[in-house]
N, C-alpha and C positions, 0 to 999 in steps of 0.2 A: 343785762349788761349795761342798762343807763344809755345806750345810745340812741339816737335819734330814729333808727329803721327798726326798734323793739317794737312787734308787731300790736296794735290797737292798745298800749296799756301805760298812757300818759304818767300814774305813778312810778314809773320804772325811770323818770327824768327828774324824781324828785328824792332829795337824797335821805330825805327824812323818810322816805316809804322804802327805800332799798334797807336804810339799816333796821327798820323795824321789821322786815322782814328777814332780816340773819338775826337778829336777835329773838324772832318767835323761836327759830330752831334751838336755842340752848336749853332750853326746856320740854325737848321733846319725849314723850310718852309711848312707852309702845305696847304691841295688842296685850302682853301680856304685865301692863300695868309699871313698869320698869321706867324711871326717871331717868334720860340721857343729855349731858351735858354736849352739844355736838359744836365742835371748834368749826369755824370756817374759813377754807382757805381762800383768797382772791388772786385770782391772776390776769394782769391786765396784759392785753398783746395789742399793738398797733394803734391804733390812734390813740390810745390812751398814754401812751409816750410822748405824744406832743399837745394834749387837749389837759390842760390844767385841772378844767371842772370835773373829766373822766378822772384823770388821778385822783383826784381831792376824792370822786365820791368811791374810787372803789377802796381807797385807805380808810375811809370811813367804814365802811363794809367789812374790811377787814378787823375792823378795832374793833366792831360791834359783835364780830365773829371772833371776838377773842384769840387775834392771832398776831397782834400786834401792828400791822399792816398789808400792803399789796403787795407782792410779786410783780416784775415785771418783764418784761422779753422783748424785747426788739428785731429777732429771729428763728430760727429752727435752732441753732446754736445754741442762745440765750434762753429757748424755751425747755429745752434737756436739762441747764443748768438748776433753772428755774423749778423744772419739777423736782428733778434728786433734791433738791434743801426742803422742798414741800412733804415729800415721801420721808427724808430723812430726818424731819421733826417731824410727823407722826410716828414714826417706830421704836423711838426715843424711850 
């Protein structure tokens, strides 16, 4: 999640190692040799509402997850919301 209490793994603060790491997935492989294009969704909740650098990098993440950008929630409300337009572009 990019935040500061992400347990022992300093590159998870740097935005250039979060999008490198959604973009390994689009070219994921699997056991039976099958190339998978895999989108990624981001959803930010709570501090990422008010922490500039958190949005910046999870829109980043999202872009590189080829989803255009973040989601976001500010509650239980917002996060309902948030999922149905997630859910309902994947089913698309």
């Amino acid at each position: 999640d990019g935040a500061e209490n992400t347990p022992k793994n300093t590159d998870y603060k740097n935005v250039t190692a979060l999008t490198n790491a959604v973009t390994s997935l689009r070219t994921t492989t699997s056991s039976n040799g099958r190339t998978t294009d895999v989108n990624t969704f981001v959803l930010g909740f709570g501090d990422a509402l008010v922490n500039p650098t958190e949005a910046y990098n999870l829109d980043q993440m999202a872009l590189a997850g080829n989803t255009g950008g973040a989601y976001f929630a500010a509650n239980r409300a917002d996060l309902a919301v948030r999922l149905a337009q997630i859910f309902n572009t994947i089913t698309k």
